[in-house]
SERO-4910 file (N, C-alpha, C, O; in steps of 0.05 Angstrom, whole numbers):
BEGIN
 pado doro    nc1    nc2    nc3   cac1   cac2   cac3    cc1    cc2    cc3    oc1    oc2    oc3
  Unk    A    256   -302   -361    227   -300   -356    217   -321   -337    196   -319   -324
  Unk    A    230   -337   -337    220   -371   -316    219   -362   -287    202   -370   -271
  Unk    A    240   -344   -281    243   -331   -251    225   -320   -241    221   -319   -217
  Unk    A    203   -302   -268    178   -284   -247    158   -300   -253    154   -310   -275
  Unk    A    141   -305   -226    120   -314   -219     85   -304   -219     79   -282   -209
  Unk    A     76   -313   -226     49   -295   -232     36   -266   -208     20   -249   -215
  Unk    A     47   -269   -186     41   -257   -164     66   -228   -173     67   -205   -163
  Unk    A     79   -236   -192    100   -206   -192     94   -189   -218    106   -169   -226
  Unk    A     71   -201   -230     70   -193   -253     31   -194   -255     19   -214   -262
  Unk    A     18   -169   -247     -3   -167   -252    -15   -148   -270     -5   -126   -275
  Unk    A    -37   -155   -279    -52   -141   -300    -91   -141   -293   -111   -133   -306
  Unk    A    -88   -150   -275   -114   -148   -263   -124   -129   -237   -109   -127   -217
  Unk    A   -140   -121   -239   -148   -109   -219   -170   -114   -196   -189   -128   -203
  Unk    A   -169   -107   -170   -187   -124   -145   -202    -95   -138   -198    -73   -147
  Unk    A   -224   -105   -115   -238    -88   -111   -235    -71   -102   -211    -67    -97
  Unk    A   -249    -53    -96   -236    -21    -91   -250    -25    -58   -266    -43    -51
  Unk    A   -239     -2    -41   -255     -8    -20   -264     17    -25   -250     27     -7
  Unk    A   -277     36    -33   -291     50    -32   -322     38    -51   -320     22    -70
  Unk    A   -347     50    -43   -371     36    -65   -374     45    -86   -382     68    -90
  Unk    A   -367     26   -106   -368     30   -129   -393     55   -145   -392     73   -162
  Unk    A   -408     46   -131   -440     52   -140   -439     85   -135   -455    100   -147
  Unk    A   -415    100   -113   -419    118    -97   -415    144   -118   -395    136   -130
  Unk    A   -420    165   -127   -421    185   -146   -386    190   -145   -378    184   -122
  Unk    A   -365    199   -159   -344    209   -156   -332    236   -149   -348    253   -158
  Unk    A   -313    246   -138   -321    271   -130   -295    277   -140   -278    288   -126
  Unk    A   -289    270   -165   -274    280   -177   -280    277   -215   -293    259   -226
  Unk    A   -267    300   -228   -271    294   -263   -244    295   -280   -229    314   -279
  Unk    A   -240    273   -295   -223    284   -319   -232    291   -341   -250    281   -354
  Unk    A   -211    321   -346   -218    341   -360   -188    348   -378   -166    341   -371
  Unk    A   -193    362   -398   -169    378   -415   -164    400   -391   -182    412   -380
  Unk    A   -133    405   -383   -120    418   -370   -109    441   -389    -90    430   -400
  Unk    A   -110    465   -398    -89    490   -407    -60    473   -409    -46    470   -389
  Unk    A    -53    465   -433    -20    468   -425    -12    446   -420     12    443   -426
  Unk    A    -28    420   -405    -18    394   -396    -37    374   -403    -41    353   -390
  Unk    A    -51    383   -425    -64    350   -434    -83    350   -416    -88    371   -405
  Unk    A   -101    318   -406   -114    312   -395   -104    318   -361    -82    316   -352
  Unk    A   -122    324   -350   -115    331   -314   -144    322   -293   -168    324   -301
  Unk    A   -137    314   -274   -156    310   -250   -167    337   -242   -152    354   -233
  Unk    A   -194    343   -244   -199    370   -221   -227    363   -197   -247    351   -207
  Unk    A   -226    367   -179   -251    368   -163   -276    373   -169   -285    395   -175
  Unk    A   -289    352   -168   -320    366   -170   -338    378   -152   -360    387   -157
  Unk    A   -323    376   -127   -337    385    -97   -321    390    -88   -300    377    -89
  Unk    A   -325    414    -73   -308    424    -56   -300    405    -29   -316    396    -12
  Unk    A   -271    403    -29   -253    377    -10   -245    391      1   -238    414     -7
  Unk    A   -242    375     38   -228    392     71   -206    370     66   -204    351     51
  Unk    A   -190    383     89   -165    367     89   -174    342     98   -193    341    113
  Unk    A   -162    320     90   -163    295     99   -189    273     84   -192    249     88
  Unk    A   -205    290     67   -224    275     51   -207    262     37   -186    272     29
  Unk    A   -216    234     31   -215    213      9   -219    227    -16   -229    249    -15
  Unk    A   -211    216    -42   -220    230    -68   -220    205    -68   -237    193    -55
  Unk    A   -196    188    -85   -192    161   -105   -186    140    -85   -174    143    -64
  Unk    A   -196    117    -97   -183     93    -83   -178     79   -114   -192     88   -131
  Unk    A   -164     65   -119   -152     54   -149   -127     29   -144   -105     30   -134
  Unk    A   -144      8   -155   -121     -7   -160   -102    -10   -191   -111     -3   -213
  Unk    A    -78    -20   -187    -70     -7   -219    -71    -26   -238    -76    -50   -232
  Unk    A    -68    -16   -264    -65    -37   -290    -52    -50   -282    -62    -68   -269
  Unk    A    -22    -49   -284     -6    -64   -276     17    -56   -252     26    -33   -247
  Unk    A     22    -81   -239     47    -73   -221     56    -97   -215     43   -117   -208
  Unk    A     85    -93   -220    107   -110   -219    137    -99   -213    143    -76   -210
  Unk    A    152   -121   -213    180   -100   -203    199   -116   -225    206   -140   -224
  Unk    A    205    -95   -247    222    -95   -267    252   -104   -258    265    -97   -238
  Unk    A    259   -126   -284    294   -131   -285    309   -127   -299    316   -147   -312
  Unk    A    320   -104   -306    335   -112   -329    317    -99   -354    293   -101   -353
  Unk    A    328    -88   -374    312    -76   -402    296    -90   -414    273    -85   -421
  Unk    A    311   -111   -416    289   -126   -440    277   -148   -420    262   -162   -434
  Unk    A    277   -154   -401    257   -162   -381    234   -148   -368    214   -157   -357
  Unk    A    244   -114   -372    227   -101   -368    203   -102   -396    179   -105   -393
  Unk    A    213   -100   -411    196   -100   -439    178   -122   -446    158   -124   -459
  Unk    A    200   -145   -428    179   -168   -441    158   -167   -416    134   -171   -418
  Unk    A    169   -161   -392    147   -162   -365    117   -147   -379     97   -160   -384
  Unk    A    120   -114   -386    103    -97   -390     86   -117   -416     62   -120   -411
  Unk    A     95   -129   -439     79   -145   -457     66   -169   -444     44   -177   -451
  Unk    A     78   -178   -428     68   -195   -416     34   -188   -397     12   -195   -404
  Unk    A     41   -172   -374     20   -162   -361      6   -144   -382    -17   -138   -374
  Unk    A     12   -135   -406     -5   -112   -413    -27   -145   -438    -52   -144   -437
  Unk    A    -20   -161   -451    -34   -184   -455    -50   -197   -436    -66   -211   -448
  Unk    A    -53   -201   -403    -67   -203   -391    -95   -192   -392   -116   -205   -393
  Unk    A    -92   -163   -393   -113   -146   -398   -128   -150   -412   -121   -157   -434
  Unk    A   -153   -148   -405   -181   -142   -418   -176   -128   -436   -155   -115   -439
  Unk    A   -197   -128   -453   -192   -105   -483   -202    -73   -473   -192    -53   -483
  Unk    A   -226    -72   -449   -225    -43   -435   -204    -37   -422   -201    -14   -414
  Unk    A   -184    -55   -417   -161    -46   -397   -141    -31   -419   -133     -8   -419
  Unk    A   -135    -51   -436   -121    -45   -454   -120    -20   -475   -101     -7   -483
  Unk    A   -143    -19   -481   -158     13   -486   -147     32   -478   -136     50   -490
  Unk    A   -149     26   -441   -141     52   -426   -126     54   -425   -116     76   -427
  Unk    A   -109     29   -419    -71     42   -414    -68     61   -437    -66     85   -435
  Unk    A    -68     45   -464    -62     58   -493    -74     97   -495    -69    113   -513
  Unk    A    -88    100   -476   -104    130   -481    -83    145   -468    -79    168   -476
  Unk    A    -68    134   -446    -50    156   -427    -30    167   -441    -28    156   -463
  Unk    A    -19    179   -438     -8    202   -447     30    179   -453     40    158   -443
  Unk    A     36    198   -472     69    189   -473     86    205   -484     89    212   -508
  Unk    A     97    210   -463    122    238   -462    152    225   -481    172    238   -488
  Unk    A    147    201   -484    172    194   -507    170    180   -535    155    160   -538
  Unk    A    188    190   -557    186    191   -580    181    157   -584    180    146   -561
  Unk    A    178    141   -601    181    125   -615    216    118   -615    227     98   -604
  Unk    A    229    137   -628    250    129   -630    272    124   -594    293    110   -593
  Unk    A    264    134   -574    267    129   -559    261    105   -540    278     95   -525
  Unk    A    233     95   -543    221     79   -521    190     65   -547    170     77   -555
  Unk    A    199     39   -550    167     31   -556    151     39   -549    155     51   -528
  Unk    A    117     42   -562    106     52   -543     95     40   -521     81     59   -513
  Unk    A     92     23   -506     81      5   -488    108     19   -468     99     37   -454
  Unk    A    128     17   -465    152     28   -445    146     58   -449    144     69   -427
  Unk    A    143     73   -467    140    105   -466    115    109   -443    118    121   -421
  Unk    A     90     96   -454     70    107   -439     71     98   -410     61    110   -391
  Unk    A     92     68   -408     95     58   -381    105     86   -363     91    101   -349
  Unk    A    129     88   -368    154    103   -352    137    130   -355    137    139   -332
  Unk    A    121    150   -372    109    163   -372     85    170   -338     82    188   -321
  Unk    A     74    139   -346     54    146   -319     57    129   -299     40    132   -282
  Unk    A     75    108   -295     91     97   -268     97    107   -246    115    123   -248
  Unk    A     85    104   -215     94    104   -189    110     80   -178    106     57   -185
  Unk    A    127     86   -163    140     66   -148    118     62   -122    101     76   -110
  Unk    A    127     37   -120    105     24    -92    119     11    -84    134      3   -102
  Unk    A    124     -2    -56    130    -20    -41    113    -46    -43     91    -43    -54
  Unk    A    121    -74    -35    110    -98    -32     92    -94     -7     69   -103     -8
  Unk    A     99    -82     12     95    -85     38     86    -55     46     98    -36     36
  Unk    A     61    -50     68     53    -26     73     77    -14     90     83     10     91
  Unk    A     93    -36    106    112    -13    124    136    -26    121    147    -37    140
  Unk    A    149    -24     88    177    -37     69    193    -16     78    185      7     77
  Unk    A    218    -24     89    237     -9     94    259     -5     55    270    -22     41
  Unk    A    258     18     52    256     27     19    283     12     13    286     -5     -4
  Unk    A    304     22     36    334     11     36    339    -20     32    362    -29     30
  Unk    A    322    -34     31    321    -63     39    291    -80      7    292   -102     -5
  Unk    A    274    -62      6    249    -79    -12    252    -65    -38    242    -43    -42
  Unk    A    265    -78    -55    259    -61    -70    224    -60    -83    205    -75    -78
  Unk    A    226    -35   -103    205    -10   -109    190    -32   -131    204    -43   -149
  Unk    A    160    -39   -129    155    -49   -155    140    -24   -167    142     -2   -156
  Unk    A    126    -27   -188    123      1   -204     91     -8   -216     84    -30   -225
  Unk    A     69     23   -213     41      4   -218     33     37   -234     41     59   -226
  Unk    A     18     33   -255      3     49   -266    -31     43   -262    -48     25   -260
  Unk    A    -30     69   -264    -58     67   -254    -81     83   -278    -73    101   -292
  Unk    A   -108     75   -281   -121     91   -308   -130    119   -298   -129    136   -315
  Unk    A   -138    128   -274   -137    153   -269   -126    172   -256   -128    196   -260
  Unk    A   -110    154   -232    -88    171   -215    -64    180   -235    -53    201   -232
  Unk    A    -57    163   -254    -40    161   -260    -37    197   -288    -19    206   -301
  Unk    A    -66    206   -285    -72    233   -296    -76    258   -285    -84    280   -293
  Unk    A    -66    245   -257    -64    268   -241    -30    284   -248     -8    274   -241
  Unk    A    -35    307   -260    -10    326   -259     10    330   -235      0    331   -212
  Unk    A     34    333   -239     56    345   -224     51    376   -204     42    398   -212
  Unk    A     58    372   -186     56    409   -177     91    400   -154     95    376   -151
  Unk    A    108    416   -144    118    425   -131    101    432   -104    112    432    -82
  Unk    A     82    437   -105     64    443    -85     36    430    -76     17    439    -64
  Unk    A     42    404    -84     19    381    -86    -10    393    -69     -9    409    -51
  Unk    A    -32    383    -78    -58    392    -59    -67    362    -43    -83    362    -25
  Unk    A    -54    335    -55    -57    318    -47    -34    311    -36    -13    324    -35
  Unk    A    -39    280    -23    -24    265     -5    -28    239    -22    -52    233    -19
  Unk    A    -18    223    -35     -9    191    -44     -7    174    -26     16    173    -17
  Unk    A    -22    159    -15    -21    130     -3    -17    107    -17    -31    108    -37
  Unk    A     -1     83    -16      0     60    -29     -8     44     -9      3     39     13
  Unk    A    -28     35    -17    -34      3      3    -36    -26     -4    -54    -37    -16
  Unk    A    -10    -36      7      0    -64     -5    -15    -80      1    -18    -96    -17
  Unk    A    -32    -87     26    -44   -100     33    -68   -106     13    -73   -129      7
  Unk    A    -77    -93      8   -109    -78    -17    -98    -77    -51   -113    -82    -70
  Unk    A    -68    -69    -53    -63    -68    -69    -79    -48    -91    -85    -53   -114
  Unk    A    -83    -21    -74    -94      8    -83    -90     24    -68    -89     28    -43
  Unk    A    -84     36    -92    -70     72    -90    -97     95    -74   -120     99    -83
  Unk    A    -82    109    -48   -112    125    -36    -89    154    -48    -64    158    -45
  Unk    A   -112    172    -61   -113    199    -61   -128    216    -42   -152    216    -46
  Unk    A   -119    230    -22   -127    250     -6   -122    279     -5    -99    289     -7
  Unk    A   -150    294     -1   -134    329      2   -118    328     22   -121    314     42
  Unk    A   -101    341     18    -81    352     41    -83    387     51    -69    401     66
  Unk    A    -99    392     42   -113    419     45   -147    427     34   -160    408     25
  Unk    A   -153    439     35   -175    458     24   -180    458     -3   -167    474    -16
  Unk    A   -195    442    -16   -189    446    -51   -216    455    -60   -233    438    -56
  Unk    A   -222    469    -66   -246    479    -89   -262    474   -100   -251    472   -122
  Unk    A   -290    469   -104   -294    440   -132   -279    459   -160   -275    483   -156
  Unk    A   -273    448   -187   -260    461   -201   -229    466   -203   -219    475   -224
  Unk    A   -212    459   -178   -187    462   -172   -176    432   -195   -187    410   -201
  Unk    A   -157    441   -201   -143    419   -215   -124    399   -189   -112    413   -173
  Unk    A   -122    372   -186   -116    359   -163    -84    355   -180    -79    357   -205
  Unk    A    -67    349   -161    -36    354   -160    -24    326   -146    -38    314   -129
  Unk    A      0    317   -154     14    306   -138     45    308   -147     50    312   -170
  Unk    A     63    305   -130     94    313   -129    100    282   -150     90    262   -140
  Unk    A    110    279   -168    131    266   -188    154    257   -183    167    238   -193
  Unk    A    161    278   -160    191    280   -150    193    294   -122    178    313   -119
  Unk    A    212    287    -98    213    297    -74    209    332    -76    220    345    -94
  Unk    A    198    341    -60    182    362    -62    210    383    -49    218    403    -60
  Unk    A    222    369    -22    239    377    -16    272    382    -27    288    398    -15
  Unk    A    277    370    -45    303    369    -69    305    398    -78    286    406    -92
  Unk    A    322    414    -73    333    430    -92    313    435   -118    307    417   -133
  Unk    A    305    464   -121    290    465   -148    312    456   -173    300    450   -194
  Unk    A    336    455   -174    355    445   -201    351    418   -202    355    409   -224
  Unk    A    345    403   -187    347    375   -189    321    370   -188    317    352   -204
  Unk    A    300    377   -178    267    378   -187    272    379   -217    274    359   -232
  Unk    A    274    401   -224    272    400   -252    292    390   -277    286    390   -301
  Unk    A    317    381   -268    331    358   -278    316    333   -297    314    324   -319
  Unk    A    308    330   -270    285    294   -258    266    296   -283    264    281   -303
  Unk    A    249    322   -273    223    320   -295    223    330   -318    202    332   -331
  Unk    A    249    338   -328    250    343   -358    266    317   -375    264    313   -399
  Unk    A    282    303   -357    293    286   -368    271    261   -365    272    250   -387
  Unk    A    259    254   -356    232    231   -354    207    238   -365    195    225   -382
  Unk    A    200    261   -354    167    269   -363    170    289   -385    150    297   -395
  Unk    A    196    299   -395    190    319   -416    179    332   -411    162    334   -429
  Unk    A    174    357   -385    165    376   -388    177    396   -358    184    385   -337
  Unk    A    176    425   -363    195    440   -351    164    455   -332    142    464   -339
  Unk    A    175    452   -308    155    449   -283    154    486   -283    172    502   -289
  Unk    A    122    491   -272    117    524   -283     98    525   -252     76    536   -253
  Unk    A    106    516   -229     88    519   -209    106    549   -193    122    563   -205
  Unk    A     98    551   -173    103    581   -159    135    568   -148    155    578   -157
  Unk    A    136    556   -136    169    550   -128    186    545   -151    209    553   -150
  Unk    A    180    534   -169    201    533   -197    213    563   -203    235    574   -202
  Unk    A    174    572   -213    189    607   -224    204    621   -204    217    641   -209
  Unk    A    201    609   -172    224    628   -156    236    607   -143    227    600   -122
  Unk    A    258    595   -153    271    582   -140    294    585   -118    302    567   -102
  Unk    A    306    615   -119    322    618    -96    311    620    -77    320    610    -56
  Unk    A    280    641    -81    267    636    -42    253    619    -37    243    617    -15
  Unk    A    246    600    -57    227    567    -49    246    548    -43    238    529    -29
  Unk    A    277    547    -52    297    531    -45    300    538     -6    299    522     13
  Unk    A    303    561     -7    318    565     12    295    564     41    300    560     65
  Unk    A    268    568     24    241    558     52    250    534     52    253    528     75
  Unk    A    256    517     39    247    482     43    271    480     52    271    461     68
  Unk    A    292    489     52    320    484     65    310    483     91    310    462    103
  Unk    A    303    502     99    296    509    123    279    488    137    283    481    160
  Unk    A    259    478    121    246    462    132    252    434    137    239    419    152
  Unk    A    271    428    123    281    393    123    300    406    141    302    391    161
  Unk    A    315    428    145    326    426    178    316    433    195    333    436    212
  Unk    A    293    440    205    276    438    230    272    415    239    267    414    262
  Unk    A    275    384    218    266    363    239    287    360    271    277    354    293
  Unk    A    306    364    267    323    358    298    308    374    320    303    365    343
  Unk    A    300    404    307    299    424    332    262    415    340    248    421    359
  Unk    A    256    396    315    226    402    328    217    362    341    195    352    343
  Unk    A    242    352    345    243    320    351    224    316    372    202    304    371
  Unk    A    237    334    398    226    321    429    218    344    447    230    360    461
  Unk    A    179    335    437    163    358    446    170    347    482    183    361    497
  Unk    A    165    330    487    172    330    520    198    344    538    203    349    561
  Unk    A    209    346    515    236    364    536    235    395    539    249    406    556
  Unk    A    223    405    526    211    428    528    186    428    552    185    440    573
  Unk    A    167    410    540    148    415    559    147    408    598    131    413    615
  Unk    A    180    390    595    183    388    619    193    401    639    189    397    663
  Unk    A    215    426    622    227    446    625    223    466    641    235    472    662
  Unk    A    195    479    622    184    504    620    171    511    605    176    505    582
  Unk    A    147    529    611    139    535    586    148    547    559    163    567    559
  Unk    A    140    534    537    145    542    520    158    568    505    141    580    491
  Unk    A    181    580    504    183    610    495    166    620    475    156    608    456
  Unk    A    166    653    485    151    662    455    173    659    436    168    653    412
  Unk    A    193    662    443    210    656    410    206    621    398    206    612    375
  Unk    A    204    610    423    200    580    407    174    582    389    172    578    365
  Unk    A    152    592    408    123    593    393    120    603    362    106    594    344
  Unk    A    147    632    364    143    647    342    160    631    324    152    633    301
  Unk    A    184    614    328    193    604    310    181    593    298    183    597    274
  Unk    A    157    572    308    146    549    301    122    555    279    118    546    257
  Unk    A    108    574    296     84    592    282     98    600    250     83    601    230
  Unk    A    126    606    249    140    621    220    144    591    208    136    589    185
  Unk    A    153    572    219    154    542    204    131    535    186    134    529    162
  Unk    A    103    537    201     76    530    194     72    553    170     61    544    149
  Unk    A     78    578    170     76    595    152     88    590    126     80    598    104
  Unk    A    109    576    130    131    566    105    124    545     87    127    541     63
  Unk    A    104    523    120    100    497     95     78    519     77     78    523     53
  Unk    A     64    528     93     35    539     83     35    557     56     13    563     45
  Unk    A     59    565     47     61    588     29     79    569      9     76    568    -15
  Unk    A     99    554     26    108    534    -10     88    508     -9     99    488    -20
  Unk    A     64    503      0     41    483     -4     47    452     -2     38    432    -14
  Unk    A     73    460     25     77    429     28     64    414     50     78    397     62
  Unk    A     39    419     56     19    402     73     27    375     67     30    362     87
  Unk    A     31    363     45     25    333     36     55    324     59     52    304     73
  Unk    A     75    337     61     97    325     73    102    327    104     94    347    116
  Unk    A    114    306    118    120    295    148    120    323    165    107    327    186
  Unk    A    139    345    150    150    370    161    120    386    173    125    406    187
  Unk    A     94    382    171     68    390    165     56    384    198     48    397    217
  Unk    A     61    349    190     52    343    218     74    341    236     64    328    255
  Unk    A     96    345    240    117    352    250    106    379    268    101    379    292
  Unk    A    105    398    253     89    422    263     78    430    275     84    446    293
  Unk    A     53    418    267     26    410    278     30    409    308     32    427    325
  Unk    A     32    385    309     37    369    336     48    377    356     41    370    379
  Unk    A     72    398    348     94    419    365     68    446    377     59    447    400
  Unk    A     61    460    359     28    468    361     11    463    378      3    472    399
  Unk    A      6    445    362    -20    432    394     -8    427    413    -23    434    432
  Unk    A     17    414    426     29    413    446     34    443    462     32    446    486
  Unk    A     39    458    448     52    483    463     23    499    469     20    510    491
  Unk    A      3    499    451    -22    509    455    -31    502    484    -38    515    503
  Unk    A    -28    473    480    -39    461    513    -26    467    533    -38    477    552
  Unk    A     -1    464    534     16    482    555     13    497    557      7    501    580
  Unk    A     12    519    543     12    553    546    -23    558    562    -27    572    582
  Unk    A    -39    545    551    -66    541    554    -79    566    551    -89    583    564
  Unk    A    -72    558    513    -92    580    498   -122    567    490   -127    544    483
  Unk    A   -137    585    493   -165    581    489   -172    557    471   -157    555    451
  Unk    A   -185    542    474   -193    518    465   -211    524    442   -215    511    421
  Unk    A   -222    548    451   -244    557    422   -226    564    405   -225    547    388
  Unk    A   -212    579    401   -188    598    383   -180    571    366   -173    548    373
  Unk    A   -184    584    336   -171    562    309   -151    562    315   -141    540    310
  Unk    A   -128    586    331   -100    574    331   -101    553    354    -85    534    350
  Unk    A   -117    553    379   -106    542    396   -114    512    400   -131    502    385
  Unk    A   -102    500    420   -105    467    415   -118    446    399   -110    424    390
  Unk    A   -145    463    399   -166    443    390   -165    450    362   -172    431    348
  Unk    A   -159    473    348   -158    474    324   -133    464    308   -134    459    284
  Unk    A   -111    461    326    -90    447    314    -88    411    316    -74    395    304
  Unk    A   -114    408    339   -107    379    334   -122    371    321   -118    347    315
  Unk    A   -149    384    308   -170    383    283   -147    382    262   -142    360    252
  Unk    A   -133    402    254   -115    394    235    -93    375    227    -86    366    205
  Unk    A    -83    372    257    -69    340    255    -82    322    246    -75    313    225
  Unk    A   -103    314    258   -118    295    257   -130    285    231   -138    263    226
  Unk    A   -129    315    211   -134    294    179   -108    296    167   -103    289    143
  Unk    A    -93    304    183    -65    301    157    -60    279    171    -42    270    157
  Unk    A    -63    261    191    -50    237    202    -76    211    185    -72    187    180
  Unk    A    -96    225    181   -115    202    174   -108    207    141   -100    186    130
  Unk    A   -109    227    126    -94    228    100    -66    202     97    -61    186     79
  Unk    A    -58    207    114    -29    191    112    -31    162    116    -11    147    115
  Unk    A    -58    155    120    -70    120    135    -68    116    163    -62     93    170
  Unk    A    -71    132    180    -68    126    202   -104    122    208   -122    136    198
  Unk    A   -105    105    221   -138     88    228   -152    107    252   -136    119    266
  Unk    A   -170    109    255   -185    131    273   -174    119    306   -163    134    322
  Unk    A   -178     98    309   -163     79    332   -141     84    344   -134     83    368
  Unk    A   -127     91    319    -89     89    322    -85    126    326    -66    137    338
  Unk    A   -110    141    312   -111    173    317   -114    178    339   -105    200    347
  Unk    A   -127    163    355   -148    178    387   -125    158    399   -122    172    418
  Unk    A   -109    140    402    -92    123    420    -63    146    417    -46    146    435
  Unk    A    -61    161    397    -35    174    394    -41    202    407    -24    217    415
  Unk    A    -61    206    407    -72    236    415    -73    235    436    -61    253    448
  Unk    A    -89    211    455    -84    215    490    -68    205    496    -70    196    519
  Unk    A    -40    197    480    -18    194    488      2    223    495     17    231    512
  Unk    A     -9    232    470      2    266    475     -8    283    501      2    299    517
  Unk    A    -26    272    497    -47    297    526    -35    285    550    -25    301    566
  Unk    A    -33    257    557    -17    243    576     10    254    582     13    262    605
  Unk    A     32    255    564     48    266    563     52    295    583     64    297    604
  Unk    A     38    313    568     30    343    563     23    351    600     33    366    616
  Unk    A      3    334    601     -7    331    632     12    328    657     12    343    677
  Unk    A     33    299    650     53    297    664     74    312    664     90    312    683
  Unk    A     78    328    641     95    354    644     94    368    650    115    379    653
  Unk    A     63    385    660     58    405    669     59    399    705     67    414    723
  Unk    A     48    373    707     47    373    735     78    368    751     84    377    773
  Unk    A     95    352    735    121    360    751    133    384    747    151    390    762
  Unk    A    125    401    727    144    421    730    126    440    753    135    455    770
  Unk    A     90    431    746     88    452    783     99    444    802    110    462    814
  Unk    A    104    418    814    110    409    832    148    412    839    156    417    861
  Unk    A    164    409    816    192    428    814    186    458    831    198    468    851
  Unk    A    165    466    815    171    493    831    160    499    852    165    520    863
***
């Protein structure tokens, strides 16, 4: 216990950067089937904020019974409302399995990095629960996007699509892209419970979309070599257009493969030089980049510096290849 230092072992929480004072635009509610759940109370566009949350606790566990004594440790820090709340969250393991202070931990635990841009292979993961993200349900098909920000030391929840007011809010538990047998491995052996979203009940043709999609990153790497080429094929267009259809139908907006897409999209739009009004064409695809890149923390600054870097690009491709010909 002499080895962790107060900075590794917290139980306090800092300010939020969103205003406190500001109405929430989200409710917890009894979910059908899963206990307590997050749902919208206003209808959310892609790239809206919902939560900003810093957690009960977060620290990076050693060892079993260092883990046990860490969690007693930070969970005695706590205020008696903190303490309240951890104790209300849910716990997917018996008594005879897991005390309860470790049941309800490992129950509603995220891994987080020290550092906003920790290389995973190298920092290891500390682990933070949170009193209301941490009630947001599992989907295979997340409607949100999870940010951790080390710097702030709070968790940002964002739509990653179109949500409803009324919609119940989602986040992945487990890599979205994994094999549905090992998805549901993961979350029956940890969370105790057997995943009932639309890619579970069909797992040979939701396996075999996301296959597809974690191998498109090579073919969709280097929009400039195309665009320096030639224009774009319609089979490239149509491939790409069937990619966007795939994330769009197994509901993986929240992942890289999304704005991967995107970007290929608005690039080829501009080249081809489809109508600027048209939702498919440029401007409507870089409206849609643009909140799945600000969903993901990218700063409005770092959005418009990456965007007329693309158009730059896009520009100098078109004019040498007139000038080639």
């Amino acid at each position: 216990m002499d080895k962790h230092n107060d900075e590794e072992i917290r139980g306090d929480t800092v300010e939020l950067d969103s205003d406190p004072q500001a109405p929430k635009v989200y409710r917890i509610q009894a979910i059908p089937s899963k206990g307590l759940g997050v749902v919208a109370a206003i209808d959310l566009a892609p790239g809206d904020l919902i939560i900003v949350e810093s957690p009960l606790f977060l620290f990076r566990p050693e060892g079993a019974m260092i883990y046990k004594d860490l969690l007693q440790r930070a969970f005695d820090k706590l205020d008696d409302g903190k303490k309240e709340a951890f104790m209300k969250l849910d716990n997917a393991h018996p008594e005879t399995e897991y005390p309860p202070l470790v049941g309800i931990f490992n129950t509603n635990a995220y891994d987080v990095q020290k550092s906003d841009h920790a290389d995973s292979d190298v920092d290891s993961p500390y682990i933070a629960v949170f009193n209301d993200i941490s009630r947001i349900n599992h989907s295979c098909s997340p409607n949100t996007i999870r940010l951790w920000r080390a710097s702030s030391s709070t968790m940002h929840i964002s739509a990653c699509r179109a949500i409803p007011a009324g919609t119940e809010l989602t986040t992945h538990y487990r890599d979205p892209l994994l094999p549905s047998s090992d998805r549901g491995a993961s979350l029956l052996a940890i969370y105790k419970f057997v995943c009932a979203c639309p890619a579970c009940l069909n797992p040979t043709a939701s396996d075999k979309a996301r296959l597809r999609l974690q191998q498109s990153r090579g073919r969709l790497a280097d929009v400039a070599a195309w665009a320096r080429a030639a224009p774009p094929s319609p089979e490239f267009l149509a491939d790409t257009l069937e990619l966007l259809g795939l994330v769009q139908e197994e509901g993986l907006e929240s992942q890289h493969v999304y704005g991967r897409v995107l970007r290929h999209l608005m690039c080829m739009s501009y080249v081809m030089g489809e109508g600027d009004g048209m939702a498919e064409g440029y401007e409507g695809y870089r409206r849609m980049l643009r909140a799945w890149r600000l969903a993901n923390g990218a700063e409005e600054e770092e959005v418009e510096r990456v965007e007329q870097a693309d158009v730059e690009m896009m520009r100098a491709a078109i004019s040498r290849r007139n000038t080639d010909s």
